[in-house]
N, C-alpha and C positions, 0 to 999 in steps of 0.2 A: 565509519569504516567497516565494523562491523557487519552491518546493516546492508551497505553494498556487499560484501563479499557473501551475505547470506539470498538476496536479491540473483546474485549471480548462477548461485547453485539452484536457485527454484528453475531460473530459466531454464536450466540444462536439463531437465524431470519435470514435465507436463505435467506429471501427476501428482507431486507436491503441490504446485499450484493449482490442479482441483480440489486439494481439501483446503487449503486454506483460504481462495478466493471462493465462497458459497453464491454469491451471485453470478452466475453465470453471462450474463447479458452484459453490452453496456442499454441504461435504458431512459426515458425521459424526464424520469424523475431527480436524478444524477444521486440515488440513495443504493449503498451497498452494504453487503454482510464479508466480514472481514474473519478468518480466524486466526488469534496468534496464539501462539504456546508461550508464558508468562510464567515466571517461577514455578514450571513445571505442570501447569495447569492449564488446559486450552479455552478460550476466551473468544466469546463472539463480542467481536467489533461493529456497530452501526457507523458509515461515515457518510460524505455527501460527496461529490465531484470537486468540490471548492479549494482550487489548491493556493496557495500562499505563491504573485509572483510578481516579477519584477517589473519597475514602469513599463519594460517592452514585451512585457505580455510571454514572457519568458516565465517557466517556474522555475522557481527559486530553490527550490532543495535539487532533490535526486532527479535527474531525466532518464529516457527509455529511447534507445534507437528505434525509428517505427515507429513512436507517440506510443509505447505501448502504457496502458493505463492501468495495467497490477501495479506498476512500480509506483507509484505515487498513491494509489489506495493504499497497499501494506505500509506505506512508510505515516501515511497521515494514520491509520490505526494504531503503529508503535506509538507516535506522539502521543495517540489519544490515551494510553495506557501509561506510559509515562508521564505524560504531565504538559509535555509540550517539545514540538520540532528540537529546539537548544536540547533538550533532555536524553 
């Protein structure tokens, strides 16, 4: 819950989400730079496009109206800093 209602606020400030999406592209290698702020410390994320989804090709956590694809990088970089999607 969290998580979405923080998702929500980047959307509305473009410019939130230029510091913390550092990849600017989408691109073919499907490898992105992620920053999150972590116990108060900002943290560059490495992730890949790989998202966790359902037999029908649905993913499975958070969607983005518009397929947009911050919303599923920032959210697989929390997991990655937490420990895991459940986390």
């Amino acid at each position: 819950c969290w998580l979405v209602a923080a998702l929500a606020l980047i959307a509305e400030h473009p410019k939130l989400l230029q510091h913390i999406l550092l990849t600017k592209e989408v691109n073919k290698e499907g490898v992105y730079l992620v920053r999150i702020c972590h116990n108060g410390l900002w943290k560059t994320v490495i992730v890949d496009d790989c998202f966790p989804c359902t037999k029908h090709q649905q993913l499975l956590f958070t969607q983005a109206k518009r397929r947009q694809l911050y919303v599923p990088l920032i959210e697989k970089a929390c997991a990655k800093i937490f420990g895991s999607y459940e986390k």
